[in-house]
N, C-alpha and C positions, 0 to 999 in steps of 0.2 A: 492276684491272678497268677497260675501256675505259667509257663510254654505254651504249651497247649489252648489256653486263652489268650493269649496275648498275639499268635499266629493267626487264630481265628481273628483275631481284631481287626489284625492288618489287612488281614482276608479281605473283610469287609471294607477299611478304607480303600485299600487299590480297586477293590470293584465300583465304589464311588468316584475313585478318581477317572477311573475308562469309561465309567457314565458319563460323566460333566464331560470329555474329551481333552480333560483338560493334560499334562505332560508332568511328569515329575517338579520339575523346577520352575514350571508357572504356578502348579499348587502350594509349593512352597514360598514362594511370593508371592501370593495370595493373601495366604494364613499368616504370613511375615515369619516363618522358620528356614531353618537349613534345610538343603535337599540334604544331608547325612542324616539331619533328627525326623526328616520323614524316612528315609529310605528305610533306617532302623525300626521306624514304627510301624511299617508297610510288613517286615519280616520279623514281625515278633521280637527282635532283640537282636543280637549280631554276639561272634564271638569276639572273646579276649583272652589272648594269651592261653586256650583249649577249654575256656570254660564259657558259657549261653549267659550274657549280661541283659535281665528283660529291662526293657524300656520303663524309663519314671518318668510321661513326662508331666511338666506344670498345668494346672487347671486355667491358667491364662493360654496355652499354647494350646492346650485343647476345646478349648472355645472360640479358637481363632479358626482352627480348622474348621471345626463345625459349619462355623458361620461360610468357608471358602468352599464347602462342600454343598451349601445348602442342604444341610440336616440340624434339626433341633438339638441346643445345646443338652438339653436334658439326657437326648436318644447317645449321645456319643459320649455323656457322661455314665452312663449307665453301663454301656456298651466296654467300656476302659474300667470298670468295674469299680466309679465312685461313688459312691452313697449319695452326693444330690450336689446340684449346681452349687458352689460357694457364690457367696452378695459379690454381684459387679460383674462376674462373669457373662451373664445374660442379662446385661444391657442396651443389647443392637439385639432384633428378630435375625433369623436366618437370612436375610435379606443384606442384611448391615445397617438398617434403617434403626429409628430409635424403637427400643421397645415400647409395647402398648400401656397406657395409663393408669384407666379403670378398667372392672372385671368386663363389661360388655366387650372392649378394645381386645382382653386379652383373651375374654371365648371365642374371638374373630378369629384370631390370629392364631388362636390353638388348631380350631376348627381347618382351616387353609392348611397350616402344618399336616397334621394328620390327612387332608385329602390328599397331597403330597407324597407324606408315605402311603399311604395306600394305594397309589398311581403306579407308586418306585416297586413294591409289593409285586401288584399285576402284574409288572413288566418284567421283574423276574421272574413270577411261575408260566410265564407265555414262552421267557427264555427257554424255562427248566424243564416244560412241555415235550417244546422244539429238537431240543437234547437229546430226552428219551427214546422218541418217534425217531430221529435217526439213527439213535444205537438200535432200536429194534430192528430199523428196517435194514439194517447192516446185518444183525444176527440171522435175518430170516434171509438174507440172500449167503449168507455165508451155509446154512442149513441147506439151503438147496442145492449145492454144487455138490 
């Protein structure tokens, strides 16, 4: 992943992390990381010495988040731009709980997953709605003066 994706990433986890309410440094005790290897992954990378160093981090520490985020391991693996859960990673559901068993267990738990996102989904385009409507209604009162 270039800058430019790995900013959007972070994008994305800080918008997770103001979802949950949760505070830099409790989400990082959470996931069990540093607030420095979050804060870095929140901003896409961090400089050194004048050059943009992007984040590597380990597919254990990105599993951990996941899980402290409640987001599927799979969505934040994908998202970090890795080609697919490595074995053990997704051992606990989103939840922390143990993973589910047989397939019936695990179309349950996929299915709950994805309502989830889809909730988180909604609640963003209601945000992104909300947004719009007041820049317009910004623009239209600024047109009138």
């Amino acid at each position: 992943m270039d800058k430019a994706e790995w900013q959007a990433f972070g994008e994305w986890v800080e918008s997770l992390r103001k979802r949950s309410g949760l505070q830099v440094r409790e989400l990082a005790e959470r996931a069990g990381v540093s607030a420095q290897w979050l804060q870095e992954l929140r901003h896409g990378g961090r400089a050194i010495y004048g050059t943009w160093r992007l984040p590597n981090p380990k597919d254990e520490a990105l599993a951990r988040l996941a899980r402290a985020l409640n987001v599927p391991v799979e969505e934040m693996f994908a998202r970090a731009g890795r080609d697919g859960v490595p074995p053990g990673a997704d051992e606990t559901d989103a939840s922390g709980g143990p993973a589910p068993r047989d397939d019936a267990e695990r179309a349950t738990a996929r299915l709950r997953e994805l309502e989830k996102r889809v909730a988180r989904h909604e609640q963003e385009l209601a945000e992104l709605r909300e947004l719009l409507q007041r820049r317009e209604r910004r623009a239209g009162r600024a047109d009138a003066r």
